[in-house]
PDB file of N, CA, C and O in Angstrom, chain B, residues numbered from 101:
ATOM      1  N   UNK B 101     110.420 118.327 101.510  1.00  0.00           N
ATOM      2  CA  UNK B 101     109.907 116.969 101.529  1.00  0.00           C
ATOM      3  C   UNK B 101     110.482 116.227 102.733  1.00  0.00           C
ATOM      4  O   UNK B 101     111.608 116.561 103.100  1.00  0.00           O
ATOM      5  N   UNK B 102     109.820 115.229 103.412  1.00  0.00           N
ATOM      6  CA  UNK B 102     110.260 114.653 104.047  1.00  0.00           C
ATOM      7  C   UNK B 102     111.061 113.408 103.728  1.00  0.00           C
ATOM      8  O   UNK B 102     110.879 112.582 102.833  1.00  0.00           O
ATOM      9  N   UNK B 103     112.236 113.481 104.919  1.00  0.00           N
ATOM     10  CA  UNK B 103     113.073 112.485 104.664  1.00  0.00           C
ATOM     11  C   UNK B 103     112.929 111.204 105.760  1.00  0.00           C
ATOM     12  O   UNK B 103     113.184 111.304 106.960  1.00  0.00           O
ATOM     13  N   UNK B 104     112.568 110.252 105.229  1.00  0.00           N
ATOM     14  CA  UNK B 104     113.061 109.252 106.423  1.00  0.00           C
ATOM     15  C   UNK B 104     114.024 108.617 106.246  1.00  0.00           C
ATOM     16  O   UNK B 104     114.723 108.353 105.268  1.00  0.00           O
ATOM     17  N   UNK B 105     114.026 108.263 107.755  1.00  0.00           N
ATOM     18  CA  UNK B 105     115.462 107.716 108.586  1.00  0.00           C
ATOM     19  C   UNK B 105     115.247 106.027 107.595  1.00  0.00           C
ATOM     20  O   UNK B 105     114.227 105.634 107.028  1.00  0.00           O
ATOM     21  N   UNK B 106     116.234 105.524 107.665  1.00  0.00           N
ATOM     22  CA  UNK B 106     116.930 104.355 107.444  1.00  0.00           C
ATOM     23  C   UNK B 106     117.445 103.706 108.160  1.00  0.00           C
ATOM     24  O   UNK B 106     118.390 104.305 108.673  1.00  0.00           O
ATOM     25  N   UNK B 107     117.278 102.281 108.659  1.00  0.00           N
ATOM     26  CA  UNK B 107     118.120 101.335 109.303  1.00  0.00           C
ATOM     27  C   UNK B 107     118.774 100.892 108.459  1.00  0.00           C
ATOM     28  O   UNK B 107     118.231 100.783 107.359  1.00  0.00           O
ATOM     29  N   UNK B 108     120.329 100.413 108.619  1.00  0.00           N
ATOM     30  CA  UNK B 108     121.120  99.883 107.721  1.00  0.00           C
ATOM     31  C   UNK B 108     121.068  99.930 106.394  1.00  0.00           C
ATOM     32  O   UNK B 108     121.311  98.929 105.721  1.00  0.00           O
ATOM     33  N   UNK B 109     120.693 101.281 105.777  1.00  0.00           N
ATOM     34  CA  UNK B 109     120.401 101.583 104.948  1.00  0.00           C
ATOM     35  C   UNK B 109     119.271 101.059 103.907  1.00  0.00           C
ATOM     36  O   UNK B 109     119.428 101.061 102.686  1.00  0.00           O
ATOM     37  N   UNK B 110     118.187 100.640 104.537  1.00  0.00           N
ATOM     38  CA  UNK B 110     117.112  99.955 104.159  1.00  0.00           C
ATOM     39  C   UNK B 110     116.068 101.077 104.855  1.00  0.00           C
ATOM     40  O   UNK B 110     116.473 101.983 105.584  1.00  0.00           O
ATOM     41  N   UNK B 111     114.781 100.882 104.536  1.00  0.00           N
ATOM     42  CA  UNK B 111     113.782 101.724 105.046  1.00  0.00           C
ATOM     43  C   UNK B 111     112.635 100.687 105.967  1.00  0.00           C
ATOM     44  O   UNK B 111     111.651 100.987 106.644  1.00  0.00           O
ATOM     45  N   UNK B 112     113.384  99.125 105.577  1.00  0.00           N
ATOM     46  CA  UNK B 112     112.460  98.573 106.670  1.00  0.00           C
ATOM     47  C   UNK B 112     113.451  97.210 106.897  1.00  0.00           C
ATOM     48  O   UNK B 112     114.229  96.534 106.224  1.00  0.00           O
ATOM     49  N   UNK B 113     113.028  97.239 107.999  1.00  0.00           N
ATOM     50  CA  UNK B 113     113.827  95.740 108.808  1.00  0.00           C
ATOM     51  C   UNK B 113     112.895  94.238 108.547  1.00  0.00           C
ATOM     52  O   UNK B 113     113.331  93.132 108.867  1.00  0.00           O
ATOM     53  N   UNK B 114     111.669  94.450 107.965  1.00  0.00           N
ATOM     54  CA  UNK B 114     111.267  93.053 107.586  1.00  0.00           C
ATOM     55  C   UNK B 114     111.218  92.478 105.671  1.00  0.00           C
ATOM     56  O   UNK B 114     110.580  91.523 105.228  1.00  0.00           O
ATOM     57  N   UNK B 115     112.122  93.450 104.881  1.00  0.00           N
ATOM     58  CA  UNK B 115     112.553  92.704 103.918  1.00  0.00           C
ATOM     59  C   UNK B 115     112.870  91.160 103.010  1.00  0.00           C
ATOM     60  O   UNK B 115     112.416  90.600 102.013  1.00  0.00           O
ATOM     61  N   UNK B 116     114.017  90.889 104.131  1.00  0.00           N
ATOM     62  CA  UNK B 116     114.372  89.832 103.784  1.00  0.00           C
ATOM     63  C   UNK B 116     113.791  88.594 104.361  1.00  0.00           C
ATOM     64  O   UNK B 116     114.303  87.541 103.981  1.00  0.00           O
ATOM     65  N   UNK B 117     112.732  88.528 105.280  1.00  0.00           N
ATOM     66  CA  UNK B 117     112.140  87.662 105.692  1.00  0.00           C
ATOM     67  C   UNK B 117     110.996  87.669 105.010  1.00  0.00           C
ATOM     68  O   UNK B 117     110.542  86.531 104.884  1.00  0.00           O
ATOM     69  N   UNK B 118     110.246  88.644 104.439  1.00  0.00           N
ATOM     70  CA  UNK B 118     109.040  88.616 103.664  1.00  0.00           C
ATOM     71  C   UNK B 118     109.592  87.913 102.409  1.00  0.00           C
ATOM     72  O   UNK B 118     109.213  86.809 102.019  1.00  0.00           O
ATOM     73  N   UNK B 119     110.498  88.652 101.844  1.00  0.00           N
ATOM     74  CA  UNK B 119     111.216  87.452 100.643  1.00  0.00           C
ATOM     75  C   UNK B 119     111.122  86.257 100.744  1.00  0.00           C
ATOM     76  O   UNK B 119     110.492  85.474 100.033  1.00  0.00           O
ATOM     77  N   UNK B 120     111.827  86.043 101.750  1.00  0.00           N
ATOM     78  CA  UNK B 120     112.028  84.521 102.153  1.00  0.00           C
ATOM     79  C   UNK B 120     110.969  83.654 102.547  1.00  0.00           C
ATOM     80  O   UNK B 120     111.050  82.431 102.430  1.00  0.00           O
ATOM     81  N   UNK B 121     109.454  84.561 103.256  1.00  0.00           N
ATOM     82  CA  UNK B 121     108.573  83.844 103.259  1.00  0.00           C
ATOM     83  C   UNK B 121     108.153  83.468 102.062  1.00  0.00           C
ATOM     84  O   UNK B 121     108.048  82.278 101.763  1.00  0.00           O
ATOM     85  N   UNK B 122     107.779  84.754 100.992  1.00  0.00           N
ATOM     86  CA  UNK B 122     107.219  84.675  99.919  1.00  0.00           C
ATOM     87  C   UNK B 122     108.074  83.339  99.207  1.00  0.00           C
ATOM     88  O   UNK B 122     107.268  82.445  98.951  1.00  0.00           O
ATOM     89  N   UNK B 123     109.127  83.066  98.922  1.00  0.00           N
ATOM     90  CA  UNK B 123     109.838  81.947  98.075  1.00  0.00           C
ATOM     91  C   UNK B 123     109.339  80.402  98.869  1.00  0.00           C
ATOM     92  O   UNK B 123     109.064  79.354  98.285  1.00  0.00           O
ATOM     93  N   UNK B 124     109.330  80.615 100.130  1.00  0.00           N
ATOM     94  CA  UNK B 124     109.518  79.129 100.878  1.00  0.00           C
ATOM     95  C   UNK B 124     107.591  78.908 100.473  1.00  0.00           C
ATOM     96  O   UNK B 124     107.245  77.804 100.053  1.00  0.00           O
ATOM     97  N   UNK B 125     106.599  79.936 100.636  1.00  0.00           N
ATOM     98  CA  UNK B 125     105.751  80.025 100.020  1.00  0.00           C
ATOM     99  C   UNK B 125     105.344  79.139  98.505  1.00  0.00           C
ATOM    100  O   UNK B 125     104.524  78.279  98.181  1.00  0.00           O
ATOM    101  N   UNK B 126     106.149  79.710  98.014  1.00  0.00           N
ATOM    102  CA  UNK B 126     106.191  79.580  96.327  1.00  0.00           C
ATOM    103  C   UNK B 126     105.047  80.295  95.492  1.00  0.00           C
ATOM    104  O   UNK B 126     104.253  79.894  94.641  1.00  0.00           O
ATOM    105  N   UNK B 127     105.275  81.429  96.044  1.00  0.00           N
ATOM    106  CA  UNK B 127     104.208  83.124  95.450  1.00  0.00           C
ATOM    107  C   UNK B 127     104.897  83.816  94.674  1.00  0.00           C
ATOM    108  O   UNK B 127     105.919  84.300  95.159  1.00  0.00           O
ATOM    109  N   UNK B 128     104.690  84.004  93.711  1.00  0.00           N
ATOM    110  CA  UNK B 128     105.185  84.804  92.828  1.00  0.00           C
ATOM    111  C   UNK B 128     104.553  86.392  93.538  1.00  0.00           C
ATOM    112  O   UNK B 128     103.427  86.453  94.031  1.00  0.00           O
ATOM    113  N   UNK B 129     105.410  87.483  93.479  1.00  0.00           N
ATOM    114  CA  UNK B 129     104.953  88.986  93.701  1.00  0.00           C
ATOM    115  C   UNK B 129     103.385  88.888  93.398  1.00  0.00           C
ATOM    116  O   UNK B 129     102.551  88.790  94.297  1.00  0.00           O
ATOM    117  N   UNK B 130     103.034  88.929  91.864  1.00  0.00           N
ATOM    118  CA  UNK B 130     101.413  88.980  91.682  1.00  0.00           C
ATOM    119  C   UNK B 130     100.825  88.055  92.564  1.00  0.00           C
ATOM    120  O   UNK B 130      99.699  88.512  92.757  1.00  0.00           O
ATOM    121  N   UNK B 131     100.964  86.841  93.318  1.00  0.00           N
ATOM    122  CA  UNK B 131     100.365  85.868  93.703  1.00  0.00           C
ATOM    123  C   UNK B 131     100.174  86.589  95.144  1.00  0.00           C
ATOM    124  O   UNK B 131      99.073  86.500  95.688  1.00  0.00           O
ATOM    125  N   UNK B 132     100.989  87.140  95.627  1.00  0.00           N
ATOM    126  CA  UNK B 132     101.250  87.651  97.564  1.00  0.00           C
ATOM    127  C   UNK B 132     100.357  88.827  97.195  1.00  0.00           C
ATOM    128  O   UNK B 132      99.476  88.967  98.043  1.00  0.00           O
ATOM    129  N   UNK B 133     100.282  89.876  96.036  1.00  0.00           N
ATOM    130  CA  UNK B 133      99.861  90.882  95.801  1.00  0.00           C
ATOM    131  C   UNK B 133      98.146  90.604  95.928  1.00  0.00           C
ATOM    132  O   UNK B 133      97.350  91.534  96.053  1.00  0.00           O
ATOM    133  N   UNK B 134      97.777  89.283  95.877  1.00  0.00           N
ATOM    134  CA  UNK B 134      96.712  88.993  95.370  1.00  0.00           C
ATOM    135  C   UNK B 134      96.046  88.518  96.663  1.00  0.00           C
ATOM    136  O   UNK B 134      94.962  88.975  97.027  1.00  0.00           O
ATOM    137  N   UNK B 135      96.677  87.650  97.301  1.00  0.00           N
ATOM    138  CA  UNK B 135      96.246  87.501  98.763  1.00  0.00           C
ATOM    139  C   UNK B 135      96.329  88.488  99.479  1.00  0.00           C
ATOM    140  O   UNK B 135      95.274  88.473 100.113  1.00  0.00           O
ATOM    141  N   UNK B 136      97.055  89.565  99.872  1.00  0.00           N
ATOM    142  CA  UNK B 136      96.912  90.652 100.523  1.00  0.00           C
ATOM    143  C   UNK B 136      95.680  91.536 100.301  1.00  0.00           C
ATOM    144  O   UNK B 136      94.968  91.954 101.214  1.00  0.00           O
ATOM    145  N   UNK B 137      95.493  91.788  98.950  1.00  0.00           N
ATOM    146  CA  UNK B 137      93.871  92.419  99.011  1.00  0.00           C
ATOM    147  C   UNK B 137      92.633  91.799  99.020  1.00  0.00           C
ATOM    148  O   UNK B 137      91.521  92.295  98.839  1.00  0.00           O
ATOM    149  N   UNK B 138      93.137  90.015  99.382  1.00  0.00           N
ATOM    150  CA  UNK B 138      91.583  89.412  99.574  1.00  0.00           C
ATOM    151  C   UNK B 138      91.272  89.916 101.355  1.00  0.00           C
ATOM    152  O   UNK B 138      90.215  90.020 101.978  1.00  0.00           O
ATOM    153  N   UNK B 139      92.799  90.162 101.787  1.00  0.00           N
ATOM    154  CA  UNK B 139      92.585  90.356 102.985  1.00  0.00           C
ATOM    155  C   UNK B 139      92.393  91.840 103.943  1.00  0.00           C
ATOM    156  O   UNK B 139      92.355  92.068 105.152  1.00  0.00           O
ATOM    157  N   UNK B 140      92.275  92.901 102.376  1.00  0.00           N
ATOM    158  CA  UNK B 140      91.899  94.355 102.770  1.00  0.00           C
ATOM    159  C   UNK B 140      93.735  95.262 102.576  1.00  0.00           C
ATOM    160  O   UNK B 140      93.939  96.341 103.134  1.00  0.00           O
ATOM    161  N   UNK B 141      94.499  94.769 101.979  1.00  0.00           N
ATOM    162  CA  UNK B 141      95.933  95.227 102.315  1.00  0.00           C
ATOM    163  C   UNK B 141      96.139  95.328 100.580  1.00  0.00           C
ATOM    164  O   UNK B 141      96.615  94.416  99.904  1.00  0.00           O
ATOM    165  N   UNK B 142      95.806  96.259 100.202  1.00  0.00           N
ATOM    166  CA  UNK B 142      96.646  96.898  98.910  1.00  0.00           C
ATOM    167  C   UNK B 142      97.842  97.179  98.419  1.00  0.00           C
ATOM    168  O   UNK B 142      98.196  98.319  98.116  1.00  0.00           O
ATOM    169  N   UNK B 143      98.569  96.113  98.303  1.00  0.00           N
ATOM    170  CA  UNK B 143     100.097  96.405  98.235  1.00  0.00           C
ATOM    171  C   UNK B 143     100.129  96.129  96.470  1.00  0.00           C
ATOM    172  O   UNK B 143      99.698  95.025  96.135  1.00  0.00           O
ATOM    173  N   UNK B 144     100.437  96.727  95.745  1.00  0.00           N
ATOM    174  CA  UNK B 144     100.463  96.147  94.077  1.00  0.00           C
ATOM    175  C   UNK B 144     101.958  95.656  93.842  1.00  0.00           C
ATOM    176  O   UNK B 144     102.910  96.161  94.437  1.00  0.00           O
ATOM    177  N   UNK B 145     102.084  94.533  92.839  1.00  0.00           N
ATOM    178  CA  UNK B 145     103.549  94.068  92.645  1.00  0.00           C
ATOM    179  C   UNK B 145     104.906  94.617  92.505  1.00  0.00           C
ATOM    180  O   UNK B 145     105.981  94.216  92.952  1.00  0.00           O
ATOM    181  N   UNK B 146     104.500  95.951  91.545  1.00  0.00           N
ATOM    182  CA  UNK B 146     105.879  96.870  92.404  1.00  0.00           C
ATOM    183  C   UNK B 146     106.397  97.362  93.478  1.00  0.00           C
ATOM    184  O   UNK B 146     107.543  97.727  93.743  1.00  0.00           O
ATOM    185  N   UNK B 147     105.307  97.333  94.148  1.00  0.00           N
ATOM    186  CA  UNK B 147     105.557  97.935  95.683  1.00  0.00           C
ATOM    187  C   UNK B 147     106.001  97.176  96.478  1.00  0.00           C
ATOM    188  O   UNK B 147     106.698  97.508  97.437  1.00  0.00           O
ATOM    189  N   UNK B 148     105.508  95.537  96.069  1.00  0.00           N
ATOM    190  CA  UNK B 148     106.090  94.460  96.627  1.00  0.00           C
ATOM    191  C   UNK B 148     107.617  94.324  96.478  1.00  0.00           C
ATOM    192  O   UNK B 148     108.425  94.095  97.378  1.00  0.00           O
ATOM    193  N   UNK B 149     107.865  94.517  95.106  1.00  0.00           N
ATOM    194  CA  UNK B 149     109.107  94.647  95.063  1.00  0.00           C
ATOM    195  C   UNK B 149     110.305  95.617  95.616  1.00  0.00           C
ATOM    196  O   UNK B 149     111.486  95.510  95.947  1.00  0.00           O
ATOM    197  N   UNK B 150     109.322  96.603  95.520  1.00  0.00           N
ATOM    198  CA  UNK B 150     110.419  97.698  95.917  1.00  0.00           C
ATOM    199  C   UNK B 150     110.457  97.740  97.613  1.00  0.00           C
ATOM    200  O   UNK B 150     111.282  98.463  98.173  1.00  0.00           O
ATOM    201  N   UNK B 151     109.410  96.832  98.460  1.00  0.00           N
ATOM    202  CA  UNK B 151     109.784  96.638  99.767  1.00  0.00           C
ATOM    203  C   UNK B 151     110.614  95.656 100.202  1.00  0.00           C
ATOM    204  O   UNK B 151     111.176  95.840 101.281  1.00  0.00           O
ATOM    205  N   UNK B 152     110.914  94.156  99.301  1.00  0.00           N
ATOM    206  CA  UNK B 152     111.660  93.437  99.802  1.00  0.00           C
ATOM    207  C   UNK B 152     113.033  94.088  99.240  1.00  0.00           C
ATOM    208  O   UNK B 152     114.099  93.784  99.774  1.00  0.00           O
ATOM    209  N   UNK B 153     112.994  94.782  98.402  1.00  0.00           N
ATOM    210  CA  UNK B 153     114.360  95.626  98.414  1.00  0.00           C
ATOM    211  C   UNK B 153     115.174  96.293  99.585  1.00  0.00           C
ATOM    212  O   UNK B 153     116.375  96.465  99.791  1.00  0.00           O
ATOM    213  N   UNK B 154     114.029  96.594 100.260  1.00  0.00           N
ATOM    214  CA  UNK B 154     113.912  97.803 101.389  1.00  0.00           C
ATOM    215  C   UNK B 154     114.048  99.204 100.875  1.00  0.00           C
ATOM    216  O   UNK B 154     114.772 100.084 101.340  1.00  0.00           O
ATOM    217  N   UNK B 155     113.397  99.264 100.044  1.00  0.00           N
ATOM    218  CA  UNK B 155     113.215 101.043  99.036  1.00  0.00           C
ATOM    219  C   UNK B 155     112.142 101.463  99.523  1.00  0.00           C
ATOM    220  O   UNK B 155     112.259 102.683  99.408  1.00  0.00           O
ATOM    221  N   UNK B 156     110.778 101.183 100.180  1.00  0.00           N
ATOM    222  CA  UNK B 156     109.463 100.949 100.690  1.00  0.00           C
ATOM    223  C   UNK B 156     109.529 100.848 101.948  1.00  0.00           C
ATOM    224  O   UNK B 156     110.095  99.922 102.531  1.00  0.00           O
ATOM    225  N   UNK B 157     108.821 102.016 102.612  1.00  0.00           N
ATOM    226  CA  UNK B 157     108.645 101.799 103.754  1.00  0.00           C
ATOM    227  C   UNK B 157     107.277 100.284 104.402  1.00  0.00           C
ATOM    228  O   UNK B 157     106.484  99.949 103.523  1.00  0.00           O
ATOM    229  N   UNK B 158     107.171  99.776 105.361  1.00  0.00           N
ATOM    230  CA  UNK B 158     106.202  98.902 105.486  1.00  0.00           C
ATOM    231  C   UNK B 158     105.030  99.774 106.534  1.00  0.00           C
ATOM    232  O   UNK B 158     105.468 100.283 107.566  1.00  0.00           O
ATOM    233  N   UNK B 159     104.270  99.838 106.359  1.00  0.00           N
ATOM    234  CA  UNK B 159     102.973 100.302 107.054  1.00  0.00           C
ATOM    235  C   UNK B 159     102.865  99.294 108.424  1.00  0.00           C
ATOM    236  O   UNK B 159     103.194  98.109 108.369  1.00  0.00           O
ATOM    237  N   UNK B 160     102.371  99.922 109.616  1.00  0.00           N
ATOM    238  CA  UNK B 160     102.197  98.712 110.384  1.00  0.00           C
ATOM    239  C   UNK B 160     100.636  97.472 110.047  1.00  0.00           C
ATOM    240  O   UNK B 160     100.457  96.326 110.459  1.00  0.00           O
ATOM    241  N   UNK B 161      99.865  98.253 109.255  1.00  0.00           N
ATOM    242  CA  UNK B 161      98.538  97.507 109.328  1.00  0.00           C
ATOM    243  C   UNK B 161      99.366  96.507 107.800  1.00  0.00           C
ATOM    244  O   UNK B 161      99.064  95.314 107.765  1.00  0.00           O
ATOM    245  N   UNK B 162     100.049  96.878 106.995  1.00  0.00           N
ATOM    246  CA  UNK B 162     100.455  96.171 106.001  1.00  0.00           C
ATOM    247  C   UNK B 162     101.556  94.566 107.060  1.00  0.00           C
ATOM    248  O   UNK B 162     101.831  93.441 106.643  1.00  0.00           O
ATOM    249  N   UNK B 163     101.815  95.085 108.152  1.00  0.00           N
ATOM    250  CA  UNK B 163     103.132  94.261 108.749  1.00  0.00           C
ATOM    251  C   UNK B 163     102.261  93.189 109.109  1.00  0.00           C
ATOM    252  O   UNK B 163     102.666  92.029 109.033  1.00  0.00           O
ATOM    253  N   UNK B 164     100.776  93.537 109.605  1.00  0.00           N
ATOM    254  CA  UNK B 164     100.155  92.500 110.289  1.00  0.00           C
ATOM    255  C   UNK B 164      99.110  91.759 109.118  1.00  0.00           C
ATOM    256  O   UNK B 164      98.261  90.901 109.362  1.00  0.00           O
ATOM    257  N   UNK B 165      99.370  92.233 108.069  1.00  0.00           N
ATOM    258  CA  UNK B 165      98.848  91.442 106.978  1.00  0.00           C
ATOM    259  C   UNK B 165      99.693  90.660 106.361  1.00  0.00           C
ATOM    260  O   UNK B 165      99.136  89.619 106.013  1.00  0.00           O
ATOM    261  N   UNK B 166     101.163  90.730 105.981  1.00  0.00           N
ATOM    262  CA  UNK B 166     101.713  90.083 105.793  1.00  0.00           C
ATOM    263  C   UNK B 166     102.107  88.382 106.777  1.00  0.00           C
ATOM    264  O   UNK B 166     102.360  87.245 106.377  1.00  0.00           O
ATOM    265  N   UNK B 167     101.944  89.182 108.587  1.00  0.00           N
ATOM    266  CA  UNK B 167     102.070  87.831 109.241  1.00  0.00           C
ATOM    267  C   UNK B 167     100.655  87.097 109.350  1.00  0.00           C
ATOM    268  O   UNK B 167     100.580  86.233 110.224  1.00  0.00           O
ATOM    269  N   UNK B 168      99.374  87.369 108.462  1.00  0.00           N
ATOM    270  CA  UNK B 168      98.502  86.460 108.600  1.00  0.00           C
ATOM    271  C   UNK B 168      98.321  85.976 107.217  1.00  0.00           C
ATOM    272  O   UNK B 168      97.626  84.971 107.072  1.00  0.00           O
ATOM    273  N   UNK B 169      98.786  86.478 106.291  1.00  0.00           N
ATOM    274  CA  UNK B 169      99.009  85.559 105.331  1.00  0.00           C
ATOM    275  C   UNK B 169      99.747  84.402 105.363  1.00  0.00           C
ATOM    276  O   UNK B 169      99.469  83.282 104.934  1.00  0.00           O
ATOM    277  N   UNK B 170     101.022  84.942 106.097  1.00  0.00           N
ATOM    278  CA  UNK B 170     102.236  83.827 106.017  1.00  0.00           C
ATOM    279  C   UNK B 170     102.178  82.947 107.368  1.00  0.00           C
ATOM    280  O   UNK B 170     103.024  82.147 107.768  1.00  0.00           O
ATOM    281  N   UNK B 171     100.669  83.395 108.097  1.00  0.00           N
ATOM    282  CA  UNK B 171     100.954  82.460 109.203  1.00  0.00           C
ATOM    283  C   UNK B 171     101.324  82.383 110.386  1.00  0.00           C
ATOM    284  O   UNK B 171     100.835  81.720 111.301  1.00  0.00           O
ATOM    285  N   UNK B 172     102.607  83.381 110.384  1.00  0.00           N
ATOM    286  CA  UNK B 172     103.054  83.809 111.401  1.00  0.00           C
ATOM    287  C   UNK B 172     103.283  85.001 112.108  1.00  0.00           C
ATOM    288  O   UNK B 172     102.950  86.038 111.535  1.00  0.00           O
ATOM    289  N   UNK B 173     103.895  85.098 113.492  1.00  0.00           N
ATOM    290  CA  UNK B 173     103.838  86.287 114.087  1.00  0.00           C
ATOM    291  C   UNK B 173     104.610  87.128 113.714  1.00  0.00           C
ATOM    292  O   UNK B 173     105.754  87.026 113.272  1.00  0.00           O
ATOM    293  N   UNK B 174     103.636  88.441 113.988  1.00  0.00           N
ATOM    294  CA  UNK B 174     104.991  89.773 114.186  1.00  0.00           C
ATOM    295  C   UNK B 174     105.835  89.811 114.139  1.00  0.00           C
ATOM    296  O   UNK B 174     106.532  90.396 113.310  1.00  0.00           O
ATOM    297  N   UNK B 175     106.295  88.842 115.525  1.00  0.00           N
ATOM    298  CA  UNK B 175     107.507  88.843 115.989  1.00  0.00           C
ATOM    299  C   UNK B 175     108.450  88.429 114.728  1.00  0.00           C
ATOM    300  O   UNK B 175     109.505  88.930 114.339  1.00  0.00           O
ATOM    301  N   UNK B 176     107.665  87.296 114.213  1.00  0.00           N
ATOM    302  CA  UNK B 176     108.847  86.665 113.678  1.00  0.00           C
ATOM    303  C   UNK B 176     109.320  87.144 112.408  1.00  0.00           C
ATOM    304  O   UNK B 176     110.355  86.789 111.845  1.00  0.00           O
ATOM    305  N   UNK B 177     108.307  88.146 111.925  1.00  0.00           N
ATOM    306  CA  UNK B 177     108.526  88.875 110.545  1.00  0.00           C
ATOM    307  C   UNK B 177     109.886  89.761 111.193  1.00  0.00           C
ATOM    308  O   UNK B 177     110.845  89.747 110.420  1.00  0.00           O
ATOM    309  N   UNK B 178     110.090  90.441 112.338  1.00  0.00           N
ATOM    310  CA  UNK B 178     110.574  91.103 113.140  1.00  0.00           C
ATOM    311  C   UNK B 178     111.843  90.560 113.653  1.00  0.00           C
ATOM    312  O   UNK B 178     112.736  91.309 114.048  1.00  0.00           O
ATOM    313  N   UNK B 179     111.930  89.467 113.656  1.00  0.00           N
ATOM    314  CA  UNK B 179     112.615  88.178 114.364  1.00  0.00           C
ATOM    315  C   UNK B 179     114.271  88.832 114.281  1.00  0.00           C
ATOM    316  O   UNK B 179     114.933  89.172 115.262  1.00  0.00           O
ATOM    317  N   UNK B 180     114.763  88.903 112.676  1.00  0.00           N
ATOM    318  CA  UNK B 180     116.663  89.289 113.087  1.00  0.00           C
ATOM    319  C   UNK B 180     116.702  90.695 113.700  1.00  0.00           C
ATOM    320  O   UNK B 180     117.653  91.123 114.354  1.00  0.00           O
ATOM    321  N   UNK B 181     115.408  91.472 113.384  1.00  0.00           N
ATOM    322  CA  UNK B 181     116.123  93.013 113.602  1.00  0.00           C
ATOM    323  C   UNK B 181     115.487  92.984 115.183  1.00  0.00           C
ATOM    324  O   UNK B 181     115.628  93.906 115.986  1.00  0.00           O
ATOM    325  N   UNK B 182     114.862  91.902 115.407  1.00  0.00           N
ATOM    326  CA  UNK B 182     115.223  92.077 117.203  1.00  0.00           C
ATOM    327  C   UNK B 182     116.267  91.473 117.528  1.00  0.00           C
ATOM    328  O   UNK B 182     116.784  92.073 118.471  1.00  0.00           O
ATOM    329  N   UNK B 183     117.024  90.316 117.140  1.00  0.00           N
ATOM    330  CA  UNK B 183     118.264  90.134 117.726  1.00  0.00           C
ATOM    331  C   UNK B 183     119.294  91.037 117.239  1.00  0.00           C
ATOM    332  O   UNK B 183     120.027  91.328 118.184  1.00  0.00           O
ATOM    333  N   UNK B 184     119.585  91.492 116.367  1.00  0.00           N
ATOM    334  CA  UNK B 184     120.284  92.540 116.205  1.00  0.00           C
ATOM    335  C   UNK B 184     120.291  93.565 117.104  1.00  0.00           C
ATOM    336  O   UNK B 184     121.251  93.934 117.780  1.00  0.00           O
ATOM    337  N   UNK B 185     118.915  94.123 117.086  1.00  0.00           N
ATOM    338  CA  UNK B 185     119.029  95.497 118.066  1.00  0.00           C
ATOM    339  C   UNK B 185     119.309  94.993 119.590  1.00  0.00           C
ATOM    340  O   UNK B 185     119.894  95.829 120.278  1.00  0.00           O
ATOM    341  N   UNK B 186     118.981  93.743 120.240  1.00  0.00           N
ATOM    342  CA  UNK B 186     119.101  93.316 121.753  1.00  0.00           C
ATOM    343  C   UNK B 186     120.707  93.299 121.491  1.00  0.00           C
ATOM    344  O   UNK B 186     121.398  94.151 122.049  1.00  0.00           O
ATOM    345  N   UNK B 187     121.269  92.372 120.681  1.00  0.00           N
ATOM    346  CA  UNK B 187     122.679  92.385 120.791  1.00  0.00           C
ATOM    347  C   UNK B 187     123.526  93.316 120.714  1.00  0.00           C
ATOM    348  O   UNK B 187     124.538  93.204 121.406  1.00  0.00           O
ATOM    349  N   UNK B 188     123.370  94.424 119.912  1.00  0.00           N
ATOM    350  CA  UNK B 188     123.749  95.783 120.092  1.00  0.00           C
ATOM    351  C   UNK B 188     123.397  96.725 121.082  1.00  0.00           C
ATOM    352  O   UNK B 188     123.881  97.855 121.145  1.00  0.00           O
ATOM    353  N   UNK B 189     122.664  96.323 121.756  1.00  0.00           N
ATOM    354  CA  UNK B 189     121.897  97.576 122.703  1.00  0.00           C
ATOM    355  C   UNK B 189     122.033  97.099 123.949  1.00  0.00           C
ATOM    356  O   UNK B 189     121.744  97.903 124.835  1.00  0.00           O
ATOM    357  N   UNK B 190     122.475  95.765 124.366  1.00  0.00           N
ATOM    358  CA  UNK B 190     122.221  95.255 125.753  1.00  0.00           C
ATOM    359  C   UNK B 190     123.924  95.138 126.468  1.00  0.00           C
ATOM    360  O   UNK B 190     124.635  94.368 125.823  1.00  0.00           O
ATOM    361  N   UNK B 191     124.298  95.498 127.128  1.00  0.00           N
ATOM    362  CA  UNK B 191     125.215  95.805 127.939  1.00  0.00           C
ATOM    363  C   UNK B 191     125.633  94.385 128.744  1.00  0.00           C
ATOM    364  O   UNK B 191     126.515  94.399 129.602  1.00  0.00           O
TER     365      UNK B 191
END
């Protein structure tokens, strides 16, 4: 079986910002679960859960459904684990 790699022992770096959208939101899991497949993105409420865990890997077509639900960019779903990796990686 295949194994994937892990960042910081998570399987995805936009976790805790999808959380955090989802709350500042005020979406319950079923509620985000529900907008995502008006918008073609099948994610069901456990899966939701088990990604802001970071147990779930994120799909990229799922990454860009999440930033047009919530509004915003890529980037910014993306936003700490790019300063993280620039600050670690830049000399």
């Amino acid at each position: 079986m295949y194994q994937c790699s892990k960042y910081n022992n998570r399987l995805n770096v936009t976790s805790n910002k999808i959380r955090e959208l989802r709350i500042k939101n005020q979406l319950s899991l079923s509620e985000l679960s529900t907008k995502l497949a008006l918008v073609g993105i099948d994610i069901s409420k456990p899966s939701l859960h088990k990604l802001e865990k970071g147990t779930r890997i994120v799909k990229d077509f799922e990454l860009y459904g999440f930033a047009y639900v919530f509004k915003v960019s890529v980037e910014e779903l993306l936003g700490d684990f790019i300063s993280e990796f620039k600050k670690d990686n830049i000399s």
